[in-house]
PDB file with one MODEL, atoms N, CA, C and O in Angstrom:
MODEL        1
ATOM      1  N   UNK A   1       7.968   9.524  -4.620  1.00  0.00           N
ATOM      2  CA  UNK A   1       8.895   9.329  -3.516  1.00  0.00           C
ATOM      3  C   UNK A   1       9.216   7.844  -3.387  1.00  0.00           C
ATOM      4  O   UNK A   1       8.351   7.016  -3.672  1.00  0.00           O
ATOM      5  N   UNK A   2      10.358   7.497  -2.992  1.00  0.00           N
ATOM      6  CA  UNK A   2      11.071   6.370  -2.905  1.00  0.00           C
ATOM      7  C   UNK A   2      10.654   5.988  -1.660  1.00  0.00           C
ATOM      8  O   UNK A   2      10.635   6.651  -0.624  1.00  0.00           O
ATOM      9  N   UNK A   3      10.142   4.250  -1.964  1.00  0.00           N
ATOM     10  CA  UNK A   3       9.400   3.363  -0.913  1.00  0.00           C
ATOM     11  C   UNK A   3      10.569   2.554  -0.085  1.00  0.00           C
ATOM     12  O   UNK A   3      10.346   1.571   0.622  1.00  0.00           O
ATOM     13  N   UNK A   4      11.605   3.035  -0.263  1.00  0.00           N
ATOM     14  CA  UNK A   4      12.967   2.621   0.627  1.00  0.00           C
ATOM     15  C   UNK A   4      12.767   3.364   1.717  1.00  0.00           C
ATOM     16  O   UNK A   4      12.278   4.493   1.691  1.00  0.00           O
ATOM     17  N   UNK A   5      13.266   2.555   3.076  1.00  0.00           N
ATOM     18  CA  UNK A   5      13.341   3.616   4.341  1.00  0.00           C
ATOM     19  C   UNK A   5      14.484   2.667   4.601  1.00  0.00           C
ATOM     20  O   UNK A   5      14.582   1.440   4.591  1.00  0.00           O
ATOM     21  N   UNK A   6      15.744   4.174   4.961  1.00  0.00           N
ATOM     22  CA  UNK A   6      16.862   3.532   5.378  1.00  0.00           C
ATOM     23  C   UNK A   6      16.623   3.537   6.809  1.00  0.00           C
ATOM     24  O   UNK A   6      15.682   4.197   7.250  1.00  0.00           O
ATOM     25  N   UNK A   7      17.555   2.711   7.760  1.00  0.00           N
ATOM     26  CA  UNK A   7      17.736   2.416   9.382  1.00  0.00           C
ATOM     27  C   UNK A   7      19.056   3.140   9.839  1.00  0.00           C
ATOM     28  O   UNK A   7      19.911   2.258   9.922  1.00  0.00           O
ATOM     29  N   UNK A   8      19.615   4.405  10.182  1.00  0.00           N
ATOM     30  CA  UNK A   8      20.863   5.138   9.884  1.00  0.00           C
ATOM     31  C   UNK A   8      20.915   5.362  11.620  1.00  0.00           C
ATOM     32  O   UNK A   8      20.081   5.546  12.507  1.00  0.00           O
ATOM     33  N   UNK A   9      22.377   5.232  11.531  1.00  0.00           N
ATOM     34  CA  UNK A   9      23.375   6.019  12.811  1.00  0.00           C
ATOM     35  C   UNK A   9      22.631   7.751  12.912  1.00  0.00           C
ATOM     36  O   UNK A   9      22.442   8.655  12.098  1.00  0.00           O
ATOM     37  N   UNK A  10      22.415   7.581  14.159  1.00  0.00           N
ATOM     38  CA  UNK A  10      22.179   9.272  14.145  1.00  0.00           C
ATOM     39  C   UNK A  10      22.245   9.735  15.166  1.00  0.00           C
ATOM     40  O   UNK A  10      21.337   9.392  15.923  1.00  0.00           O
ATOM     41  N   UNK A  11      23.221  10.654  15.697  1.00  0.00           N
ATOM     42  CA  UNK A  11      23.670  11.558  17.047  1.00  0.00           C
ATOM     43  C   UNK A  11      23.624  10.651  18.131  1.00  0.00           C
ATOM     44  O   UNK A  11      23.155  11.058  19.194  1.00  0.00           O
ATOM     45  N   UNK A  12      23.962   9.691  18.055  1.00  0.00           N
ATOM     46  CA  UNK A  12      24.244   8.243  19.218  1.00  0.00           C
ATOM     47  C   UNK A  12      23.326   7.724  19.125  1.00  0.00           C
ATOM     48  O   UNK A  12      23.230   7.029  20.136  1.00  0.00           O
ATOM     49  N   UNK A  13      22.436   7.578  18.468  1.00  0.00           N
ATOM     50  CA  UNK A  13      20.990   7.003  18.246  1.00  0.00           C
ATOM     51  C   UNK A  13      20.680   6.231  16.980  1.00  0.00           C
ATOM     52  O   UNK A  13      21.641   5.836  16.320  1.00  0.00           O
ATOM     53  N   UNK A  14      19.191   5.914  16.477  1.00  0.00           N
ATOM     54  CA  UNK A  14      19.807   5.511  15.289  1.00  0.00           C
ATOM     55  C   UNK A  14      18.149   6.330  14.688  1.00  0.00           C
ATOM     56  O   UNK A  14      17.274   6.742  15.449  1.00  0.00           O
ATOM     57  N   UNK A  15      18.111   6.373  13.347  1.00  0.00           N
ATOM     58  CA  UNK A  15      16.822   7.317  12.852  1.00  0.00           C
ATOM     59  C   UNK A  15      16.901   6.561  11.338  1.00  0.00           C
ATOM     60  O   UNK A  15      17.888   6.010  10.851  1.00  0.00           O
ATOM     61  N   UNK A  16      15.360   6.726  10.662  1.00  0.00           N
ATOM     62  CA  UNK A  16      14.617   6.154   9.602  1.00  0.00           C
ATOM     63  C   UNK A  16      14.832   7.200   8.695  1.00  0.00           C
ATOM     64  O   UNK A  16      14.209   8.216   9.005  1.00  0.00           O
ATOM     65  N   UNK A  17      15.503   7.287   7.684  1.00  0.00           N
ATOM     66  CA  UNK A  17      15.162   8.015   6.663  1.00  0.00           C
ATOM     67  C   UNK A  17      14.765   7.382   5.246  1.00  0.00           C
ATOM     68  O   UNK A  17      15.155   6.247   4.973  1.00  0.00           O
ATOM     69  N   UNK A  18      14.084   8.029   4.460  1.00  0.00           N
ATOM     70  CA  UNK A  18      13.449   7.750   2.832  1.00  0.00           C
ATOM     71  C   UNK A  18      15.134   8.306   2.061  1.00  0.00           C
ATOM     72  O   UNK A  18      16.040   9.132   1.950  1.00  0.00           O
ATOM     73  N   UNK A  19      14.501   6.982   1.711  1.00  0.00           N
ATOM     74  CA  UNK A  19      15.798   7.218   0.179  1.00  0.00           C
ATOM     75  C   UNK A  19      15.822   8.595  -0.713  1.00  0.00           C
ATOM     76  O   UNK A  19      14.883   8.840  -1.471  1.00  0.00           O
ATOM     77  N   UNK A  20      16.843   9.405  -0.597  1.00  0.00           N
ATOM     78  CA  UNK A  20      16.429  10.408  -1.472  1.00  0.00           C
ATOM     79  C   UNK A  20      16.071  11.742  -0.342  1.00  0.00           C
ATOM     80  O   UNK A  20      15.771  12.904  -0.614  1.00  0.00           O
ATOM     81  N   UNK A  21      16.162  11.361   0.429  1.00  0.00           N
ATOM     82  CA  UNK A  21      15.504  12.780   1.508  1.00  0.00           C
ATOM     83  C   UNK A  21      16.884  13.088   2.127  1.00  0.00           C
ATOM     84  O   UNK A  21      17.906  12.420   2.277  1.00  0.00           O
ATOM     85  N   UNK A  22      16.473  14.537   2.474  1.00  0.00           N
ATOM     86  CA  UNK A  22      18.329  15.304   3.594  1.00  0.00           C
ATOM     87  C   UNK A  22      17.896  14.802   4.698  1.00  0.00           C
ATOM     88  O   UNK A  22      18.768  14.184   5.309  1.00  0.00           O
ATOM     89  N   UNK A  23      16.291  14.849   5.474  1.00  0.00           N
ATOM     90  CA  UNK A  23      16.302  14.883   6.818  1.00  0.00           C
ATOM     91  C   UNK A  23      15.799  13.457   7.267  1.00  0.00           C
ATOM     92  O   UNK A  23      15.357  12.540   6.574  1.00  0.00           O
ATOM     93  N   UNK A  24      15.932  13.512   8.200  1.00  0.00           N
ATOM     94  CA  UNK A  24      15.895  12.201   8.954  1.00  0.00           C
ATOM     95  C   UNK A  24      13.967  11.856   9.531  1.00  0.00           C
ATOM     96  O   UNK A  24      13.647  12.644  10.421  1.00  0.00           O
ATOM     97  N   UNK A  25      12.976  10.995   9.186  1.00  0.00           N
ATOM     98  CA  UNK A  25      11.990  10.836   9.512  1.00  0.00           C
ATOM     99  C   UNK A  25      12.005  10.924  10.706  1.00  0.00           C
ATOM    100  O   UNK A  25      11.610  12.076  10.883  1.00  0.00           O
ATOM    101  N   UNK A  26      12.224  10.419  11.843  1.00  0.00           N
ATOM    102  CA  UNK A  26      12.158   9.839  12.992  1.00  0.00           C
ATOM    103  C   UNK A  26      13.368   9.509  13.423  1.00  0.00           C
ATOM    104  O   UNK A  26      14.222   8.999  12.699  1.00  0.00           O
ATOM    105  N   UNK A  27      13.605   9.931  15.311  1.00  0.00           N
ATOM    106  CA  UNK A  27      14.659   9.344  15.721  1.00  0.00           C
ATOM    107  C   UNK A  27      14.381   8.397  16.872  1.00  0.00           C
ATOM    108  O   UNK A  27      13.277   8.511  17.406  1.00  0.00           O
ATOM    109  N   UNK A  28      15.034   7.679  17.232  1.00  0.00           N
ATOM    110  CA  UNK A  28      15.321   6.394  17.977  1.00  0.00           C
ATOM    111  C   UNK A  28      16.173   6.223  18.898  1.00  0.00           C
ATOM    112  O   UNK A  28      17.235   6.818  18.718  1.00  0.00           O
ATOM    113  N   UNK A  29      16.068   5.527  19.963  1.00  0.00           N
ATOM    114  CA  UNK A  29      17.227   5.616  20.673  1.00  0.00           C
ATOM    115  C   UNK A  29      18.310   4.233  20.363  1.00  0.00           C
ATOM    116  O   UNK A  29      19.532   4.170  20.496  1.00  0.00           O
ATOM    117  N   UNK A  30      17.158   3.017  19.827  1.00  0.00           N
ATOM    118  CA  UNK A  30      17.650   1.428  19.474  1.00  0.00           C
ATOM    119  C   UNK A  30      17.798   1.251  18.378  1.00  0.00           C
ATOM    120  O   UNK A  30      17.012   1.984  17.775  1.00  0.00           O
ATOM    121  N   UNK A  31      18.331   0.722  17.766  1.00  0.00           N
ATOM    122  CA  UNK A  31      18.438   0.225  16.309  1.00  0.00           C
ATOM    123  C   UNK A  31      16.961  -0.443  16.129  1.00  0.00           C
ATOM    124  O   UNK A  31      16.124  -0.126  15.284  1.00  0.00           O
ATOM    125  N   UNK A  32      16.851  -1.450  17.138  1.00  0.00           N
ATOM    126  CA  UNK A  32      15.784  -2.210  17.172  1.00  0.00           C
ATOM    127  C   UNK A  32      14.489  -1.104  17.819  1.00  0.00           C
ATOM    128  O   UNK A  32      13.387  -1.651  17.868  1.00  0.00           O
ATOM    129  N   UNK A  33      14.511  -0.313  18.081  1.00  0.00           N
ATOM    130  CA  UNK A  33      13.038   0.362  17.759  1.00  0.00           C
ATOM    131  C   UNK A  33      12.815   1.368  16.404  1.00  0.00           C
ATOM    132  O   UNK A  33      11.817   1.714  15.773  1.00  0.00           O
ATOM    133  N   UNK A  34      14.147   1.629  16.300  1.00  0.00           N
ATOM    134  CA  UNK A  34      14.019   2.596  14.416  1.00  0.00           C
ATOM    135  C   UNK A  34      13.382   1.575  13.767  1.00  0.00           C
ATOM    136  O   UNK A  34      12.439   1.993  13.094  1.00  0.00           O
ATOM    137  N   UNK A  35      13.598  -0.002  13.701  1.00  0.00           N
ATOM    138  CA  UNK A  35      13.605  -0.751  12.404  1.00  0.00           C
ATOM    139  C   UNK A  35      12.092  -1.462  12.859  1.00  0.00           C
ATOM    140  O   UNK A  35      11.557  -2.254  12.083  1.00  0.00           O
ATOM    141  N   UNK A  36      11.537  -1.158  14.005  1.00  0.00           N
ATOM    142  CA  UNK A  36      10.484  -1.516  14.017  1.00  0.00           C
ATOM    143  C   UNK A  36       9.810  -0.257  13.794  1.00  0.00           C
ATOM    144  O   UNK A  36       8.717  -0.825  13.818  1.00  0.00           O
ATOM    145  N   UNK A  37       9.494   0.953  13.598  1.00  0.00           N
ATOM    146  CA  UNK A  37       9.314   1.919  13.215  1.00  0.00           C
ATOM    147  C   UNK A  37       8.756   1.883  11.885  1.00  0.00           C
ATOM    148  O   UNK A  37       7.580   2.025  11.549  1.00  0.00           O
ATOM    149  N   UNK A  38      10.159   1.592  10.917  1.00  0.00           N
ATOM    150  CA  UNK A  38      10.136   2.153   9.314  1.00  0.00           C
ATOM    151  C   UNK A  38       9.627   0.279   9.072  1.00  0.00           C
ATOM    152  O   UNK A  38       9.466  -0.041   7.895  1.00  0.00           O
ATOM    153  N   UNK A  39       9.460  -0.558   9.874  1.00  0.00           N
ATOM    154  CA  UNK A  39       9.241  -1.732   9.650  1.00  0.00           C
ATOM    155  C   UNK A  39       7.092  -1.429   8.846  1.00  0.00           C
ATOM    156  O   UNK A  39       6.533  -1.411   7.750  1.00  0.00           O
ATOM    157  N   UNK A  40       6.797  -1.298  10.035  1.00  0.00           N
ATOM    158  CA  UNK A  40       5.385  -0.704  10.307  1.00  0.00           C
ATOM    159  C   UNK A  40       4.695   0.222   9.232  1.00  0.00           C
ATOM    160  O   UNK A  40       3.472   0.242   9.094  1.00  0.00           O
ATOM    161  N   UNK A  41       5.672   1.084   8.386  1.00  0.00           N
ATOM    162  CA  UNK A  41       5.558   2.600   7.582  1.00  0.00           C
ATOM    163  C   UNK A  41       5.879   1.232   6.170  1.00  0.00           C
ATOM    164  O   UNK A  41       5.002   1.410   5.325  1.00  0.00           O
ATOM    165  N   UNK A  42       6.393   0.575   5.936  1.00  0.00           N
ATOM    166  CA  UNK A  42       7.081  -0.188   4.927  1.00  0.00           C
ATOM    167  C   UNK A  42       5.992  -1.008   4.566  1.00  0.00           C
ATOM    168  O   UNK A  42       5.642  -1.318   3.427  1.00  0.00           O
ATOM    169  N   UNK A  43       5.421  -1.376   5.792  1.00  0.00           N
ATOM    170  CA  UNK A  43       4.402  -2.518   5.505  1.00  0.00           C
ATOM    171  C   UNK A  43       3.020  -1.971   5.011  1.00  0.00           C
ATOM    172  O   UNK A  43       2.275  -2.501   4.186  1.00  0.00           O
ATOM    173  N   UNK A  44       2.845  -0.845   5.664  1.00  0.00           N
ATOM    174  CA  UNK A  44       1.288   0.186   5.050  1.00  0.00           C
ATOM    175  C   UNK A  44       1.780   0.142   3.383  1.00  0.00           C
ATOM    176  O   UNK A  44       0.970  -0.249   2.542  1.00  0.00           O
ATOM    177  N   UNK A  45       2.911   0.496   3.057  1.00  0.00           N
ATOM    178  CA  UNK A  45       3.663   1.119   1.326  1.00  0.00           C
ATOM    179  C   UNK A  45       3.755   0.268   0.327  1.00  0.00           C
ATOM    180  O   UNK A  45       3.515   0.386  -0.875  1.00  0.00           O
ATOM    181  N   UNK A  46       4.446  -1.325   1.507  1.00  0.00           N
ATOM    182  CA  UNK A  46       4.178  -1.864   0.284  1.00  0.00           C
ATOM    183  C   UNK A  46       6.130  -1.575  -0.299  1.00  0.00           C
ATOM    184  O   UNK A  46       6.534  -1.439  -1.454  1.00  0.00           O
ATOM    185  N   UNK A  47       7.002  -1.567   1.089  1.00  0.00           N
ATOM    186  CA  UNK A  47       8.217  -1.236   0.412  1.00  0.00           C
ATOM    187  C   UNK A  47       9.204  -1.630   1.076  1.00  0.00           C
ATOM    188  O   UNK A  47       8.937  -2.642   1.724  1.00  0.00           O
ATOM    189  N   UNK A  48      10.471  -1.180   1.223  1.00  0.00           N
ATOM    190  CA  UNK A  48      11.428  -2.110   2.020  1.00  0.00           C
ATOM    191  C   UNK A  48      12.093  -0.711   2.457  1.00  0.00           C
ATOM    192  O   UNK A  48      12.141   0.435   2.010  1.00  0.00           O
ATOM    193  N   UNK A  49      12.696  -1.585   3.836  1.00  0.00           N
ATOM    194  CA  UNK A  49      13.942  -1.456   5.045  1.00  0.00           C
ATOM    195  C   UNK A  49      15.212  -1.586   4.781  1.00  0.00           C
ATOM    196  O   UNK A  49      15.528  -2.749   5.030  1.00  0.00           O
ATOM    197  N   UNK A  50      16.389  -0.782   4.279  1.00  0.00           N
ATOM    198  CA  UNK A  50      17.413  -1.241   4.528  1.00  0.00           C
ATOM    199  C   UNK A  50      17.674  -0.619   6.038  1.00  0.00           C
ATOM    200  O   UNK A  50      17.287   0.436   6.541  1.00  0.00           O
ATOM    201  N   UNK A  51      18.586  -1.826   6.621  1.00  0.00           N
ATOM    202  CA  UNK A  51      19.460  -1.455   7.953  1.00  0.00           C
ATOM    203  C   UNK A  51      21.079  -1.556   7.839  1.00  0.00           C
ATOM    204  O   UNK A  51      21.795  -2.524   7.583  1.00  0.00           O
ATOM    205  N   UNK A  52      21.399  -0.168   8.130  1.00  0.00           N
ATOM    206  CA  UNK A  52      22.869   0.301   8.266  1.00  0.00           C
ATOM    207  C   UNK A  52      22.881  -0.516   9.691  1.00  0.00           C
ATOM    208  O   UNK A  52      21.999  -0.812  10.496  1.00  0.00           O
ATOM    209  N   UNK A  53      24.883  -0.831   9.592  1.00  0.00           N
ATOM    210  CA  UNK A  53      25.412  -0.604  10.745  1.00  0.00           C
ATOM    211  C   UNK A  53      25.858   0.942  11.271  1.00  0.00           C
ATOM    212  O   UNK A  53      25.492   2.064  10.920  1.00  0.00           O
ATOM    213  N   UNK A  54      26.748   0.498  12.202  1.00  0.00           N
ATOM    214  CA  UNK A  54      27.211   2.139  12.589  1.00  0.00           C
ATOM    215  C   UNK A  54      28.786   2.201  11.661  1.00  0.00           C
ATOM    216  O   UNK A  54      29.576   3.145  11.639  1.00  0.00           O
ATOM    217  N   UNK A  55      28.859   1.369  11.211  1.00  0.00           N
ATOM    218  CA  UNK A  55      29.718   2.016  10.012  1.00  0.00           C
ATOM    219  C   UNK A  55      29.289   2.112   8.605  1.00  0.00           C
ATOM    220  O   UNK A  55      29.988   1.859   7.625  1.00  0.00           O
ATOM    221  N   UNK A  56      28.157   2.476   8.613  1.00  0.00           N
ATOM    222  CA  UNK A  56      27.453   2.787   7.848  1.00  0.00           C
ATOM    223  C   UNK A  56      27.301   1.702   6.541  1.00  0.00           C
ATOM    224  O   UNK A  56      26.383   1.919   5.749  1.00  0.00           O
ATOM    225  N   UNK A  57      27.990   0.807   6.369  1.00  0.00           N
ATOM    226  CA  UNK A  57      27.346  -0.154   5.426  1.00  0.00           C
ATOM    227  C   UNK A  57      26.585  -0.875   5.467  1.00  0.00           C
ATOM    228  O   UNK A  57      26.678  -1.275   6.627  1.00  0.00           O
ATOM    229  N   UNK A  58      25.633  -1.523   4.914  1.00  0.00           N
ATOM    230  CA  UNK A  58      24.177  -2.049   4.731  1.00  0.00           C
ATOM    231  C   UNK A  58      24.586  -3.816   5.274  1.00  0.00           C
ATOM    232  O   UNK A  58      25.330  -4.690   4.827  1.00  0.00           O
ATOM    233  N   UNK A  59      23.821  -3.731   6.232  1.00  0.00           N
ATOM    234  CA  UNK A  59      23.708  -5.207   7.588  1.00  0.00           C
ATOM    235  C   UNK A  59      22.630  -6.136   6.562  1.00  0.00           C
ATOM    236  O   UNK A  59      22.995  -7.148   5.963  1.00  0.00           O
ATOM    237  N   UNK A  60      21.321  -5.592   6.508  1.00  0.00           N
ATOM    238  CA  UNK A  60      20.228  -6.381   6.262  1.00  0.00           C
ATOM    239  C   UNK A  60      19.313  -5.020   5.186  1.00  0.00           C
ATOM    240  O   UNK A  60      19.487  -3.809   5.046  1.00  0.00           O
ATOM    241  N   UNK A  61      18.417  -5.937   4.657  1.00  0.00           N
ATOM    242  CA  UNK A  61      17.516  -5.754   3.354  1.00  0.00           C
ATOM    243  C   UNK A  61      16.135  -6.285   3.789  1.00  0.00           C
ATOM    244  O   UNK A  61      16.049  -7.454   3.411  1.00  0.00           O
ATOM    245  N   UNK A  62      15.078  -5.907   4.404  1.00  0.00           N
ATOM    246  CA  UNK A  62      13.386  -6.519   4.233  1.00  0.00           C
ATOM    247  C   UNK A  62      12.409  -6.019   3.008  1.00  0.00           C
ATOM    248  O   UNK A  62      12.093  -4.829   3.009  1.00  0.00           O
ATOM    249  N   UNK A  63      12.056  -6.633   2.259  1.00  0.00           N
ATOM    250  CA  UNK A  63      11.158  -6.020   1.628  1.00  0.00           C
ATOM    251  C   UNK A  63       9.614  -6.695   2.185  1.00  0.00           C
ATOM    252  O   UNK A  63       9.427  -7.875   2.481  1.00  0.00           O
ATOM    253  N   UNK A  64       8.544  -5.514   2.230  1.00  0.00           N
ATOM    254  CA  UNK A  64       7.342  -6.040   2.370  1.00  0.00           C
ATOM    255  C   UNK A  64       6.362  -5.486   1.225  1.00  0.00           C
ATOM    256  O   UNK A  64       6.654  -4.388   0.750  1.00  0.00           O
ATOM    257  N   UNK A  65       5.668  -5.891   0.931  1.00  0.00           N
ATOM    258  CA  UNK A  65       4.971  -6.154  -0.786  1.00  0.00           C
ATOM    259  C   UNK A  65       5.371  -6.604  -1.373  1.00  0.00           C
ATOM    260  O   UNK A  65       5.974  -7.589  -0.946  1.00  0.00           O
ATOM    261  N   UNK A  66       5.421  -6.353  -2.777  1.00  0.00           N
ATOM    262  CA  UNK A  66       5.681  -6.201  -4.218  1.00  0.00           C
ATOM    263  C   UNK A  66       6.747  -6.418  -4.526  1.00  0.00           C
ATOM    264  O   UNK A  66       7.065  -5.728  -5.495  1.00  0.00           O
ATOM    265  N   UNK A  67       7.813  -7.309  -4.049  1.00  0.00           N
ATOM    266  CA  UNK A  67       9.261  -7.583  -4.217  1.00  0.00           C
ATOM    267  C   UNK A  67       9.763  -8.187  -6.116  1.00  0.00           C
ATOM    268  O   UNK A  67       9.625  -9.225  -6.764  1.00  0.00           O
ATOM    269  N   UNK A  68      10.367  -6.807  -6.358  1.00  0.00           N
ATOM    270  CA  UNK A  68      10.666  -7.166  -7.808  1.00  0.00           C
ATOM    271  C   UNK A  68      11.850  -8.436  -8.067  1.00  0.00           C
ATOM    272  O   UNK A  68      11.934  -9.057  -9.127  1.00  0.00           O
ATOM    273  N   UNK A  69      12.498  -8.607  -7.181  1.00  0.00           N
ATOM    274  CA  UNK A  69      13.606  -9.704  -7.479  1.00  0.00           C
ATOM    275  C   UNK A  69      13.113 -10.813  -6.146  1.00  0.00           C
ATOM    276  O   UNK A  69      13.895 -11.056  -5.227  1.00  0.00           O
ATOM    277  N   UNK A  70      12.206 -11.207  -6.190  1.00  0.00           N
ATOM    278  CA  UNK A  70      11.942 -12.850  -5.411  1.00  0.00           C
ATOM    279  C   UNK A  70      13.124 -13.016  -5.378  1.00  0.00           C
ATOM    280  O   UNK A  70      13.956 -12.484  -6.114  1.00  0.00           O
ATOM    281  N   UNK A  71      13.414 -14.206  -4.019  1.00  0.00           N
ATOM    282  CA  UNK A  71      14.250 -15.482  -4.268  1.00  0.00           C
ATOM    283  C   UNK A  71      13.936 -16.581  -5.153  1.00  0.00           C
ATOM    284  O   UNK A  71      12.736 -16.763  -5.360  1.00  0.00           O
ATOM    285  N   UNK A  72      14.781 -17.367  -5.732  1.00  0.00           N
ATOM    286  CA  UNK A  72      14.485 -18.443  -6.756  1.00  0.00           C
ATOM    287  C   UNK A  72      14.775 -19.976  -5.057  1.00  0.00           C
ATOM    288  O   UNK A  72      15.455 -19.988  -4.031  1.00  0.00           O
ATOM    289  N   UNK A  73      13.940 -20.802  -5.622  1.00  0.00           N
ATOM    290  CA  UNK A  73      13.872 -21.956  -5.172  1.00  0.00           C
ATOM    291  C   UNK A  73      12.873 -22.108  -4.043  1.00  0.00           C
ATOM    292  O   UNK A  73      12.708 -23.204  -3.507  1.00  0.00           O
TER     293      UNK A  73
ENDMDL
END
């Protein structure tokens, strides 16, 4: 299973889902409590957060562990 947890729009709310899954982990009422949520689940794994806006394209990227592409400098 894929160590991605997306941060998604969901029924006026916003909810955590795994990359690759139909259903939604967890729902939320804040953006900012979903992403502290899958923040917490990411950090036990060892994997990363993307966060949608509500138009669904990708705002922000966290990885926690094992980050295969570092920044340079």
């Amino acid at each position: 299973m894929s160590k991605r947890i997306h941060i998604v729009p969901h029924d006026g709310g916003w909810a955590t889902r795994r990359e690759g899954a139909s259903r939604v982990g967890s729902t939320h009422a804040t953006q900012a409590h979903a992403t502290g949520a899958a923040r917490g689940t990411a950090i036990r794994e060892r994997g990363q957060v993307v966060i949608h806006g509500r138009n669904g394209g990708i705002r922000d990227a966290n990885s926690y562990g094992n980050d295969p592409f570092p920044p340079k400098g």
